[in-house]
MDAnalysis code that builds the backbone (N, CA, C; Angstrom):
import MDAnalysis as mda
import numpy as np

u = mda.Universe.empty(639, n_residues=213, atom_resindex=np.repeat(np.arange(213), 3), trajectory=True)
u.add_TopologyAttr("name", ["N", "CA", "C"] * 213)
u.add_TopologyAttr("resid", np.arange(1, 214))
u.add_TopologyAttr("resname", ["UNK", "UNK", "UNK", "UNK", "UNK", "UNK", "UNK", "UNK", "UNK", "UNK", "UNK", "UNK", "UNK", "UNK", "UNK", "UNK", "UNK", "UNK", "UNK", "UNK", "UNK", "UNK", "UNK", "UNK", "UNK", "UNK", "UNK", "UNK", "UNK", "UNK", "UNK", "UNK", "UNK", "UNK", "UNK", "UNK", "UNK", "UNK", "UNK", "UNK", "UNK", "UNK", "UNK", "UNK", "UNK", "UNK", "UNK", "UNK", "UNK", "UNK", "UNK", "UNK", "UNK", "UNK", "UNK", "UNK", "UNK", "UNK", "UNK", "UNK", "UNK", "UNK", "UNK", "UNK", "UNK", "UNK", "UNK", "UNK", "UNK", "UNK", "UNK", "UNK", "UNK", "UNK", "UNK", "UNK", "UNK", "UNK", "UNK", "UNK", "UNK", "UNK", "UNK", "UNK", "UNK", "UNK", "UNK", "UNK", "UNK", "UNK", "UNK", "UNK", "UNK", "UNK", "UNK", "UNK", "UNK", "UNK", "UNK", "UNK", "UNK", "UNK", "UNK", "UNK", "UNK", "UNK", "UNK", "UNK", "UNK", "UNK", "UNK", "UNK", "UNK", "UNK", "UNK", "UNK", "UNK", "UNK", "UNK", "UNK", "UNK", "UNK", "UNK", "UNK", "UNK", "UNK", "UNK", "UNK", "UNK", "UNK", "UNK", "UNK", "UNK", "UNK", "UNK", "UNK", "UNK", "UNK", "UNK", "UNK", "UNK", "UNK", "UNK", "UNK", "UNK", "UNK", "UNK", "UNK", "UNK", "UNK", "UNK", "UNK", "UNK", "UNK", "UNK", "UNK", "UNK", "UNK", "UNK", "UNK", "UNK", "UNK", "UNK", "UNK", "UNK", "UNK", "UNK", "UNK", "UNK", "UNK", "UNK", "UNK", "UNK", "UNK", "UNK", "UNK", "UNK", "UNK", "UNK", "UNK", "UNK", "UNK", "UNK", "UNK", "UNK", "UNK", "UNK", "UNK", "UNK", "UNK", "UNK", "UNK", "UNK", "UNK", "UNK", "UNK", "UNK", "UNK", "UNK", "UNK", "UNK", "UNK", "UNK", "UNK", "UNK", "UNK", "UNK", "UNK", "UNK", "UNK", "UNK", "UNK", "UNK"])
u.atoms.positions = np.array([
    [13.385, 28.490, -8.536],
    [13.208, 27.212, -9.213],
    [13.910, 27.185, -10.561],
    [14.629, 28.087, -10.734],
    [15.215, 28.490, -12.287],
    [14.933, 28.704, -13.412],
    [14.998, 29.217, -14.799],
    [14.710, 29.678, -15.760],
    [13.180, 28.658, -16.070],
    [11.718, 29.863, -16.399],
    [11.169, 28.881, -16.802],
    [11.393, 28.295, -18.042],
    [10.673, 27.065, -18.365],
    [10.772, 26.489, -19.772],
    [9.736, 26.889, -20.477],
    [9.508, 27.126, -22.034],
    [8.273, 27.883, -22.425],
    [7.738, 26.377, -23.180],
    [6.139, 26.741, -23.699],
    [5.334, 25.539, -23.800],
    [6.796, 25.157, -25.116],
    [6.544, 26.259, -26.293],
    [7.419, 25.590, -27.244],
    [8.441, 25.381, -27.517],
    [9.422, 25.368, -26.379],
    [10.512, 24.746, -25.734],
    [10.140, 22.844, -25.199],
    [9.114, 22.870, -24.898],
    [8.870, 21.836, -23.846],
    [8.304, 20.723, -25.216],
    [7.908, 21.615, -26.463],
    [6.930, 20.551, -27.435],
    [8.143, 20.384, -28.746],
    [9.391, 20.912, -28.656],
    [10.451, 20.731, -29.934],
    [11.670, 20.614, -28.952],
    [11.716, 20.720, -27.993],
    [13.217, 20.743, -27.559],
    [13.043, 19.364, -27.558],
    [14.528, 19.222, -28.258],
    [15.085, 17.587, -29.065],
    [14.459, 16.666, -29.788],
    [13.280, 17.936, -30.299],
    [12.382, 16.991, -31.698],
    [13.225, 17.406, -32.990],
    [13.263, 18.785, -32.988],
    [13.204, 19.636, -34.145],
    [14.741, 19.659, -34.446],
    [15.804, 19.640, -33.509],
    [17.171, 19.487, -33.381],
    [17.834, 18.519, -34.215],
    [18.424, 18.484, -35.217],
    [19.037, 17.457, -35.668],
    [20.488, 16.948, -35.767],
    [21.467, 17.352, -34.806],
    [22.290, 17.340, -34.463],
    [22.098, 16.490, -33.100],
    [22.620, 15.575, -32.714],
    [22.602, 14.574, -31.684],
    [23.157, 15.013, -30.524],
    [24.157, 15.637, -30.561],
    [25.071, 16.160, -29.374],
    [24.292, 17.447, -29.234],
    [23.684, 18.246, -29.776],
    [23.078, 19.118, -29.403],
    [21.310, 19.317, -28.976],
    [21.044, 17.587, -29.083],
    [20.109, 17.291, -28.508],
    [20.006, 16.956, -27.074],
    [20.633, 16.356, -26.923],
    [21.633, 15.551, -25.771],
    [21.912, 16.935, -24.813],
    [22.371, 17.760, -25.152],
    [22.694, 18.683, -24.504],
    [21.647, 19.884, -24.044],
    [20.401, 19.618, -24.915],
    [19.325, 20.304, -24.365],
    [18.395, 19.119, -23.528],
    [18.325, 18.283, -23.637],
    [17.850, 17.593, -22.998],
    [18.611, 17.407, -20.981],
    [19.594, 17.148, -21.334],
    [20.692, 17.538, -20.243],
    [20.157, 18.524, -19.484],
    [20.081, 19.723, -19.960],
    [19.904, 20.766, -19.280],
    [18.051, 21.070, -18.735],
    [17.698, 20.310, -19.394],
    [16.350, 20.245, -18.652],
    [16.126, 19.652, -17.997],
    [16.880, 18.128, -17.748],
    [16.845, 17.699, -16.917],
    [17.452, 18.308, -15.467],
    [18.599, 19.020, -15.821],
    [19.285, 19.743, -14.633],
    [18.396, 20.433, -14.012],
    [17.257, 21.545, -14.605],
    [16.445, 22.535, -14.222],
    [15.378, 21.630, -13.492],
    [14.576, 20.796, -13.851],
    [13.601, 19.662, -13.568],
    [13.915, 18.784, -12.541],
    [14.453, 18.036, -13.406],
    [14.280, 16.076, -12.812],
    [15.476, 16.014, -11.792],
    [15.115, 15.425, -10.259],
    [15.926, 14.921, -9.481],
    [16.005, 13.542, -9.859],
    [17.385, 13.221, -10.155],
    [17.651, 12.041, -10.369],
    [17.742, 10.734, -8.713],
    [17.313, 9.587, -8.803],
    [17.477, 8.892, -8.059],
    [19.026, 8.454, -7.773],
    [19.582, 7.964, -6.735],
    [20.984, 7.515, -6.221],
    [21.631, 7.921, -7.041],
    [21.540, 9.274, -7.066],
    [22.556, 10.044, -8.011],
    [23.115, 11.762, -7.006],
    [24.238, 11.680, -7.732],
    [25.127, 13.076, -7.002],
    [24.939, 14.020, -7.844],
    [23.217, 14.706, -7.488],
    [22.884, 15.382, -9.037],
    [24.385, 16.974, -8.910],
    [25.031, 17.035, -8.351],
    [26.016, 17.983, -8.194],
    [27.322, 17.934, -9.111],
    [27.367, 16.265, -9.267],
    [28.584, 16.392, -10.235],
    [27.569, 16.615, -11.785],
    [26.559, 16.943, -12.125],
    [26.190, 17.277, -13.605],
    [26.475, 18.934, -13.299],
    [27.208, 18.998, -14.833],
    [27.002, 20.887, -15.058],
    [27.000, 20.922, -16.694],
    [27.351, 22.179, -16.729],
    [27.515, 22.230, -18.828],
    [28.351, 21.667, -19.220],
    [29.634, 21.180, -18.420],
    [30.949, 20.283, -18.982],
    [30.704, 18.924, -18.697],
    [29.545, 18.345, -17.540],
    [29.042, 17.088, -17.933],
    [27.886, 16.893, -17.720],
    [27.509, 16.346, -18.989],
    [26.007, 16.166, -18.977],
    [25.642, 14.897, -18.169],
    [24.049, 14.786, -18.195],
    [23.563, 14.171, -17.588],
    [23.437, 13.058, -19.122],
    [23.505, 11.582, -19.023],
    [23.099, 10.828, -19.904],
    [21.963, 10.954, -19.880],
    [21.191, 10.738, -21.306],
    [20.344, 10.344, -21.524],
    [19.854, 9.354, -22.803],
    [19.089, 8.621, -21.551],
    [18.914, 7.046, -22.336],
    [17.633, 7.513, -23.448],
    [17.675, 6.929, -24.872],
    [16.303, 7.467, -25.599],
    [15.570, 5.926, -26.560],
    [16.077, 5.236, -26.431],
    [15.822, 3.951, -26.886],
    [16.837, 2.621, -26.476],
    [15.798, 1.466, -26.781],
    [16.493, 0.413, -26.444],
    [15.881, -0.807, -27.328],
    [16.749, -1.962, -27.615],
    [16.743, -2.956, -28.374],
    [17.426, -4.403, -27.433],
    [16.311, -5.019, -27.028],
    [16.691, -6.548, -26.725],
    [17.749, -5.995, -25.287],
    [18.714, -6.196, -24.964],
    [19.103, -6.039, -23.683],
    [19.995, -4.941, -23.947],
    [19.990, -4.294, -25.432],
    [21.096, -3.030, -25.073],
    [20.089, -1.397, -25.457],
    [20.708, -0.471, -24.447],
    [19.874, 0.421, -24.760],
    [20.908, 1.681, -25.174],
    [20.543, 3.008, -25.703],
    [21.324, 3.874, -26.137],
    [21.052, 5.117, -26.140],
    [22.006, 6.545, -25.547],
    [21.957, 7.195, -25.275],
    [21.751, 8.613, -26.309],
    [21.603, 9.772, -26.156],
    [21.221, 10.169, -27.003],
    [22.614, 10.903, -28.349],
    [23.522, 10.321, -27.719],
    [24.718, 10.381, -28.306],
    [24.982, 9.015, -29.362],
    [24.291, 8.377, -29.218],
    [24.368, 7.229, -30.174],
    [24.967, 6.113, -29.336],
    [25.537, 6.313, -28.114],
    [26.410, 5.531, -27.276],
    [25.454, 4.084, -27.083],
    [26.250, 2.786, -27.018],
    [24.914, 1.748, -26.924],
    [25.871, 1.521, -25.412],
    [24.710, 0.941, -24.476],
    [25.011, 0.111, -22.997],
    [24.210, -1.091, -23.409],
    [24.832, -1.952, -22.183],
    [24.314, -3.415, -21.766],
    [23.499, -2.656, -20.616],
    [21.967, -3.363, -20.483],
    [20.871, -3.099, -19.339],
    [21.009, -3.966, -18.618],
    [22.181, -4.381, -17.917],
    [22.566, -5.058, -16.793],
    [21.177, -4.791, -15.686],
    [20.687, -4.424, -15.624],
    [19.375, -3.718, -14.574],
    [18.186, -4.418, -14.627],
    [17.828, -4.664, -16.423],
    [17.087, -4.623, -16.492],
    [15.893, -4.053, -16.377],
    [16.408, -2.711, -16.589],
    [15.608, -1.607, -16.091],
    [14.801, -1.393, -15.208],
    [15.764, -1.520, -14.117],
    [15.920, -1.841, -12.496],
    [14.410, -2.594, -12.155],
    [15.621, -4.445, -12.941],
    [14.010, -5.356, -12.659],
    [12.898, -5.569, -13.070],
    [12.614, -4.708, -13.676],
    [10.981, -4.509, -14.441],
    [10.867, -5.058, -16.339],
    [11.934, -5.197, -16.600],
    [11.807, -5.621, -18.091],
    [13.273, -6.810, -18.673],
    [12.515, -7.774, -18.113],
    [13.453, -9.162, -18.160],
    [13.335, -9.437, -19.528],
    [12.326, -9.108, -20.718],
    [11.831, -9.672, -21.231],
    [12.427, -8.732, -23.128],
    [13.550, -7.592, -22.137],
    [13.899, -6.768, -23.535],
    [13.317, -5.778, -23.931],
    [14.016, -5.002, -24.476],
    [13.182, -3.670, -24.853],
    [13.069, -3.750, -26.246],
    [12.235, -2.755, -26.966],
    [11.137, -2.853, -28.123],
    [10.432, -4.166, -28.496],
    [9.706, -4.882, -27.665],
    [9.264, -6.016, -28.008],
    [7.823, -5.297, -28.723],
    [7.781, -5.490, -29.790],
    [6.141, -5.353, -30.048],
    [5.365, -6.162, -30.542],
    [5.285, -7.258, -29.939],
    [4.829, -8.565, -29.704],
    [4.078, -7.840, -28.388],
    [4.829, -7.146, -27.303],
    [4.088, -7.193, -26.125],
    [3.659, -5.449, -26.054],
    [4.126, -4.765, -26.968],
    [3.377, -3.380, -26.789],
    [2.214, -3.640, -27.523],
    [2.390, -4.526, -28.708],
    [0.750, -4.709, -29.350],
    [-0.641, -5.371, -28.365],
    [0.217, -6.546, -27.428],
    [-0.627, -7.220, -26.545],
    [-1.682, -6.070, -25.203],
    [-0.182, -5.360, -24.820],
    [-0.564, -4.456, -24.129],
    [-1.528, -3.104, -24.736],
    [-1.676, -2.923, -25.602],
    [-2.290, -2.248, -26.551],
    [-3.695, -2.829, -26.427],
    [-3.838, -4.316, -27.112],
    [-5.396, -4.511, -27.397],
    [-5.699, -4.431, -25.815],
    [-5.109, -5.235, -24.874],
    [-5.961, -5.194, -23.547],
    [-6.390, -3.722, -23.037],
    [-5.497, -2.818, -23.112],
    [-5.989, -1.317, -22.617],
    [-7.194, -0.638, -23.502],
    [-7.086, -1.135, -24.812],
    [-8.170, -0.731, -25.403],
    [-9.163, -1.204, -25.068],
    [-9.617, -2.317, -24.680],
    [-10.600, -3.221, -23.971],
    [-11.030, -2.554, -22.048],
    [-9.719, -3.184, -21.930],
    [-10.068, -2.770, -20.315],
    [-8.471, -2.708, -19.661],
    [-8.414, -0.716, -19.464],
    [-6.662, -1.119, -18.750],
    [-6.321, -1.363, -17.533],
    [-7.330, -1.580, -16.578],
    [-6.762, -2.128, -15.238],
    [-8.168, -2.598, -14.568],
    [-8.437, -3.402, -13.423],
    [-9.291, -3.532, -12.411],
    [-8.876, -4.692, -11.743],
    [-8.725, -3.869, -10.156],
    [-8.292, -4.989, -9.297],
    [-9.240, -6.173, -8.669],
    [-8.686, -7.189, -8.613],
    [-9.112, -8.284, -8.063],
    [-9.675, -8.299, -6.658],
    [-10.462, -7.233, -6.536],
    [-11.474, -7.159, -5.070],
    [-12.825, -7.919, -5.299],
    [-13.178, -8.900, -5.103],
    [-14.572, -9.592, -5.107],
    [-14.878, -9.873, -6.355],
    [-14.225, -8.741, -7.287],
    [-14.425, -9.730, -8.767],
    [-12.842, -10.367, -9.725],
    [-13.166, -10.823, -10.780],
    [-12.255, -11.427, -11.345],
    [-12.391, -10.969, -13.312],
    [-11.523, -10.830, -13.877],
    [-11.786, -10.605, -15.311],
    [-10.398, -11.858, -16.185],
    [-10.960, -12.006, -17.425],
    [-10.730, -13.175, -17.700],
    [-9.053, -13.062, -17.935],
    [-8.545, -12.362, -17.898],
    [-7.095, -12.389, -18.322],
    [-6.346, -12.646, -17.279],
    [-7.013, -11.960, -16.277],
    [-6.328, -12.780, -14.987],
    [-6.236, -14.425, -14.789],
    [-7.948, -14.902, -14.725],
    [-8.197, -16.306, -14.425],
    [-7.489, -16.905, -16.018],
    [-7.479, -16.253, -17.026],
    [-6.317, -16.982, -18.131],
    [-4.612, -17.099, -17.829],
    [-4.265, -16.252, -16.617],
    [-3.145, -16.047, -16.289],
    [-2.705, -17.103, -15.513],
    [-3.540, -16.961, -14.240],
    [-3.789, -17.796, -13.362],
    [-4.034, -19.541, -13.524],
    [-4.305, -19.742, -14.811],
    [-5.173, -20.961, -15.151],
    [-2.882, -21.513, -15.763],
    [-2.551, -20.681, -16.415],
    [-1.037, -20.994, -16.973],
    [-0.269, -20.912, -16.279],
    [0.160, -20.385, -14.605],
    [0.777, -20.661, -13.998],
    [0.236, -21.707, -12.876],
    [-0.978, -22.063, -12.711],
    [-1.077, -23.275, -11.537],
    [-0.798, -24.373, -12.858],
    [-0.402, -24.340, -14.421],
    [-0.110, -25.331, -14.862],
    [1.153, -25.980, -14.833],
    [2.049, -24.875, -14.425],
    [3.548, -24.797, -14.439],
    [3.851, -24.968, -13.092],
    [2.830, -24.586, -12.054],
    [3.523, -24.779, -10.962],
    [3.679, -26.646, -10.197],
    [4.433, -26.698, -9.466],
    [4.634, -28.413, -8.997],
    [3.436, -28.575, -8.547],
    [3.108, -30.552, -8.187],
    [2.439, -30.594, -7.081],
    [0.846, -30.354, -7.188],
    [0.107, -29.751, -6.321],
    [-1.188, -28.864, -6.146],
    [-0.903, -27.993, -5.699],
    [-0.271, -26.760, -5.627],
    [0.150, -25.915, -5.963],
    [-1.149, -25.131, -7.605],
    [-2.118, -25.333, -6.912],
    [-3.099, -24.436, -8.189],
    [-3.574, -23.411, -7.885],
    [-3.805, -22.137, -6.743],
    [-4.170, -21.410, -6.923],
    [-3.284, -20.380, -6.886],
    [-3.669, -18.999, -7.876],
    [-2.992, -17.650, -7.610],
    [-3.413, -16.531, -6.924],
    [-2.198, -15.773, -6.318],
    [-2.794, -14.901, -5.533],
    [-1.638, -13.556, -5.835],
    [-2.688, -12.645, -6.850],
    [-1.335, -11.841, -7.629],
    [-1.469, -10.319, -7.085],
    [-0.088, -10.137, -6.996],
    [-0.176, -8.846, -6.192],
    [0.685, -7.697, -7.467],
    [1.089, -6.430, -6.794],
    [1.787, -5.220, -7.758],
    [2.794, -5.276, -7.691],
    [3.414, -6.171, -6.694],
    [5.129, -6.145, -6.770],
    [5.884, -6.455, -5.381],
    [7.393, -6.724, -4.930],
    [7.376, -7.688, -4.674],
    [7.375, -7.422, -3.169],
    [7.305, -6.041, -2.300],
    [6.789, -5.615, -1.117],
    [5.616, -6.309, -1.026],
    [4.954, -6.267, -1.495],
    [3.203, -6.975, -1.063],
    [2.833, -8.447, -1.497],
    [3.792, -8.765, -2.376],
    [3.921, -9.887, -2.284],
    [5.023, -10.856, -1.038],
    [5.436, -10.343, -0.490],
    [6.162, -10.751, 0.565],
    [5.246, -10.563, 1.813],
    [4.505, -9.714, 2.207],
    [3.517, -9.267, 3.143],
    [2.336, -10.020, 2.882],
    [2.103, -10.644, 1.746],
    [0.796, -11.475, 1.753],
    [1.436, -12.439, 1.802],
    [2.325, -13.063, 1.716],
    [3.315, -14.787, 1.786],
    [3.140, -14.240, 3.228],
    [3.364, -13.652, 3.782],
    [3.725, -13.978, 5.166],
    [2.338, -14.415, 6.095],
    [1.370, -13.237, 5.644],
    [0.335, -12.911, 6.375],
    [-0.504, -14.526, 5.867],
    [-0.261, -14.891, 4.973],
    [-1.370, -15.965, 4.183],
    [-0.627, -17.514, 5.450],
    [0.888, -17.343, 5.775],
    [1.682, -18.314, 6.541],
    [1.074, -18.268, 7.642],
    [1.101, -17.107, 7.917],
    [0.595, -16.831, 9.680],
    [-1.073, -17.081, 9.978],
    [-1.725, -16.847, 8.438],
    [-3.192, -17.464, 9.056],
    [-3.471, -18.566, 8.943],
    [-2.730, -19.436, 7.885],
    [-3.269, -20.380, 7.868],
    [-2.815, -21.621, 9.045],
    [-1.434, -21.150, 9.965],
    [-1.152, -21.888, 11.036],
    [-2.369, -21.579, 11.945],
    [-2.593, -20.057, 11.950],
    [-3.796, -19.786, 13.374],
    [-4.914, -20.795, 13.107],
    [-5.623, -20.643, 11.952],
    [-6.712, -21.361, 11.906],
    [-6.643, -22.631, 11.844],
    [-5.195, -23.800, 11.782],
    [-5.114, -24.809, 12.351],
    [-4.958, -24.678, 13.569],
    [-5.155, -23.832, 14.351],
    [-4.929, -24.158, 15.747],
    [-2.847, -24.304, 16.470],
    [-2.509, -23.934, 15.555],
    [-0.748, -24.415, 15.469],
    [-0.200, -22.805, 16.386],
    [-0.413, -22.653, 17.427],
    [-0.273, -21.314, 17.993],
    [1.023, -21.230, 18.403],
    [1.965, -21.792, 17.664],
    [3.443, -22.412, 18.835],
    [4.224, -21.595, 17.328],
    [3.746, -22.088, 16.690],
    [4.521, -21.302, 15.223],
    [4.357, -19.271, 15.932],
    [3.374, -18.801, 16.266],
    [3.367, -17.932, 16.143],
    [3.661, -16.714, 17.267],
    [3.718, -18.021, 18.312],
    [4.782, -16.976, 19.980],
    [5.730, -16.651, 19.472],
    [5.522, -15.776, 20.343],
    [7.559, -14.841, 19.876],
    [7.139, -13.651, 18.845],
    [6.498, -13.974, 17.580],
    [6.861, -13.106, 16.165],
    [5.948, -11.945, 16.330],
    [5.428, -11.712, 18.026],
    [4.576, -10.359, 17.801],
    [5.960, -9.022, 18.003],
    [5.158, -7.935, 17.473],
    [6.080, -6.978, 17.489],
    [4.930, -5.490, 17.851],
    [5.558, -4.489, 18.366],
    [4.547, -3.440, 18.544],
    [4.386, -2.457, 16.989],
    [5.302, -2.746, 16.263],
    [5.388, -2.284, 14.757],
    [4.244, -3.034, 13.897],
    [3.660, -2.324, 13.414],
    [2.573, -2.432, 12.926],
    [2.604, -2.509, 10.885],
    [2.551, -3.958, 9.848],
    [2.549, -3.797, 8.647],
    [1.272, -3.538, 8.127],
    [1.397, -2.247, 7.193],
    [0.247, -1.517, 6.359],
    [-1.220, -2.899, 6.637],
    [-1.810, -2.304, 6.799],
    [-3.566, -3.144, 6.710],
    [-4.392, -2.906, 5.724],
    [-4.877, -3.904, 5.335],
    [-5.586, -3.734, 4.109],
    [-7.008, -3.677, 4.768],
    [-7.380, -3.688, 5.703],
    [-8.987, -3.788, 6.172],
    [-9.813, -2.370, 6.163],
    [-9.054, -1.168, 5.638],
    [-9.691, 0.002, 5.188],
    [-10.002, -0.460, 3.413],
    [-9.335, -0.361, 2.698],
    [-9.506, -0.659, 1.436],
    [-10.992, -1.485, 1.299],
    [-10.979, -3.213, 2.101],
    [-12.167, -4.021, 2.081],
    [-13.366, -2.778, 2.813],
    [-13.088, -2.258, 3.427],
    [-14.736, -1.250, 4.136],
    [-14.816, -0.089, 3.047],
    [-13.946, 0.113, 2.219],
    [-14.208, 1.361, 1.297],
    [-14.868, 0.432, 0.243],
    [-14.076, -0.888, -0.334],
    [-14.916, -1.560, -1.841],
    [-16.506, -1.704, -0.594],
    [-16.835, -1.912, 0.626],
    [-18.005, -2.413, 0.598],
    [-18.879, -0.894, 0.415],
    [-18.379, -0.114, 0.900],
    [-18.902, 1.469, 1.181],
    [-19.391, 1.862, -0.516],
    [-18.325, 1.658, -1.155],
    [-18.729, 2.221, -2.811],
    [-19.382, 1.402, -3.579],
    [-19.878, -0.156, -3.113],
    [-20.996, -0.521, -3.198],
    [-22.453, -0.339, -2.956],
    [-22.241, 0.752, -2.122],
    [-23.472, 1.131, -1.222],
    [-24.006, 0.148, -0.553],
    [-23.634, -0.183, 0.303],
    [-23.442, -1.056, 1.888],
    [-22.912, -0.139, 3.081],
    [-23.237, 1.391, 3.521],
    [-22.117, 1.604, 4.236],
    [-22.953, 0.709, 5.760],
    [-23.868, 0.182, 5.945],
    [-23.988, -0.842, 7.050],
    [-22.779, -2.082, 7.119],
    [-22.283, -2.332, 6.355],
    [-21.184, -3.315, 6.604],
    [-20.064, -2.756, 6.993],
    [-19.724, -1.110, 6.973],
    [-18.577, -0.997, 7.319],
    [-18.102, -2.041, 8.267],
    [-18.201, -1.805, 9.622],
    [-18.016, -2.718, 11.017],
    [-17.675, -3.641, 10.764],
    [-18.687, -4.517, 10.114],
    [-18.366, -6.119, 9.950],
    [-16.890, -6.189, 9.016],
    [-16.846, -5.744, 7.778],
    [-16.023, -5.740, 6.581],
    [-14.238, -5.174, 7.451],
    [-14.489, -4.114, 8.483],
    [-13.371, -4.028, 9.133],
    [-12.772, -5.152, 9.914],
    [-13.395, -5.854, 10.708],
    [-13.434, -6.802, 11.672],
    [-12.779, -8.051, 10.826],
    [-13.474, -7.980, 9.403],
    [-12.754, -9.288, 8.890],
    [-11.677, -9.094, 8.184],
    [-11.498, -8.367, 7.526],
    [-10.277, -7.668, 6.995],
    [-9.474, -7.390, 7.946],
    [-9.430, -6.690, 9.044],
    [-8.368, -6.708, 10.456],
    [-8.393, -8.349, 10.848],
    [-8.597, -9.288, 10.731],
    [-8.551, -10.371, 11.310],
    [-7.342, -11.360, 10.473],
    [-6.298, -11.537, 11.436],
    [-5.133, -12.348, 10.771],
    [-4.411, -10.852, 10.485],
    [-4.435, -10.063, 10.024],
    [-3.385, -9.071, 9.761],
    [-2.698, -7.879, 10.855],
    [-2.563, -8.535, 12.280],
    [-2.298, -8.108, 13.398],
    [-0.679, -7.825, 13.381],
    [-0.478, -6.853, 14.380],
    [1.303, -7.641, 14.342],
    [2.004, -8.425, 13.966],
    [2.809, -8.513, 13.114],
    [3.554, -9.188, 12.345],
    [5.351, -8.875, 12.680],
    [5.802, -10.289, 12.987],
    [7.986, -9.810, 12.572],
    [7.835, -10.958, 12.594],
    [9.295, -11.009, 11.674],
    [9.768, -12.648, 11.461],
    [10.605, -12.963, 12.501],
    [10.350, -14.538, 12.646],
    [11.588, -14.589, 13.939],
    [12.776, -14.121, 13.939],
    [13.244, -14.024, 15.101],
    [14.490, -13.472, 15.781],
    [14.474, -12.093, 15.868],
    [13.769, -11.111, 15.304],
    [13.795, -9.786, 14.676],
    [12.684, -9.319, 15.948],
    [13.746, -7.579, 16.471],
    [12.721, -7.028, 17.536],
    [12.625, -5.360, 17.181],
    [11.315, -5.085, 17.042],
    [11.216, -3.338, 16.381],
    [10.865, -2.754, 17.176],
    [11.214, -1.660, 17.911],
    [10.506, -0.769, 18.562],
    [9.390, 0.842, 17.650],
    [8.799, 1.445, 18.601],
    [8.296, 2.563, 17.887],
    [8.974, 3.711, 17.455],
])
C-alpha cells in the first residue's frame, strides 16, 4: 500500500510549509499514495507531474495550490451554482446544523422544509403547490416517474401503462417504510407497511425501452 504517512505528517503536511510549490508538491504526493482520483489516468501523475490541487475558491473561479486561478465551468460537478465562499450561506448552513443538521421527511415534517416548500409552490405556475423533495437527481427522476405511473393506475387509465413492464426491477422503497414503522415500535405493521409501500412501485421502463436480467 506504500510508504506509511505518520500522524505528524498527516496534521502539518502543507500547513507548516511556506513555500507554495513545495506545498503543492507534498500534497501531490499524498495524494498519489492515497486518493484514487475519479475519470482520471491516475498513471500519467509522477514526481515530474503533479497532481493539481484545488485549495480555495471565489465566486466561479477557483485556485490551485500554485496560486494558478481556473474558471469552475463544472460547477463543482453541479452541486454549487451558487459560487464558492459564499458566507451568506456557510453562516445559514451553520445556524441550521447547530439547531438540527438533517431529518428526513418520513411521516414527519420540520419547519425549514414546509418554509421551503411554502417558496417554491409560490414560484411555481398554475396549482402546481405541492413539494416532494428528494437527495438528488436519480431519485428524483424515479419518484417523477413512479408518482406518473400511480397516479394514471388509480384513475383507472391502464392503457398508459401496457407495454412499460420490464423484468428489471427499480430500487424499492417499501423496506425503508417497514423499518421507520419497526423503529417506532410497531413491528406488527411490518406486513401491512410492506404491502403499501410495494404498491405502485412494481416494474417500471419507459416506453420503447426493453431490459433483460
Amino acid at each position: 500500500m506504500g510508504d506509511q504517512v505518520t500522524l505528524h505528517e498527516t496534521i502539518t503536511d502543507g500547513i507548516t510549509v511556506t513555500d507554495e510549490r513545495q506545498a503543492s508538491h507534498n500534497y501531490s504526493e499524498r495524494a498519489r499514495r492515497n486518493l484514487w482520483l475519479q475519470m482520471s489516468r491516475m498513471g500519467t501523475y509522477s514526481e515530474h507531474n503533479e497532481v493539481p490541487i484545488m485549495v480555495r475558491g471565489e465566486g466561479t473561479r477557483v485556485y490551485d495550490a500554485n496560486g494558478t486561478e481556473y474558471f469552475d465551468g463544472l460547477s463543482g460537478l453541479f452541486t454549487n451554482m451558487l459560487g464558492h465562499g459564499r458566507a451568506d450561506i456557510a453562516a445559514a448552513a451553520a445556524e441550521q446544523m447547530t439547531t438540527m443538521a438533517f431529518f428526513p421527511l418520513w411521516t414527519y415534517a420540520h419547519p425549514k422544509a414546509i418554509e421551503l416548500a411554502e417558496k417554491i409552490a409560490s414560484l411555481a405556475p398554475g396549482d402546481l403547490n405541492r413539494v416532494f423533495f428528494t437527495s438528488g437527481g436519480a431519485e428524483a427522476n424515479e419518484s417523477a416517474w413512479k408518482l406518473a405511473r400511480q397516479y394514471h393506475k388509480m384513475r383507472g387509465d391502464t392503457r398508459s401503462l401496457q407495454g412499460h413492464q420490464s423484468r428489471r426491477r427499480l430500487p424499492r422503497h417499501h423496506a425503508r417504510c417497514a423499518n421507520d414503522h419497526l423503529a417506532r415500535g410497531v413491528p406488527q405493521a411490518l406486513r401491512t407497511a410492506r404491502a403499501r409501500c410495494r404498491e405502485g412501485a412494481g416494474p417500471q421502463l419507459l416506453p420503447g425501452r426493453a431490459t433483460r436480467r
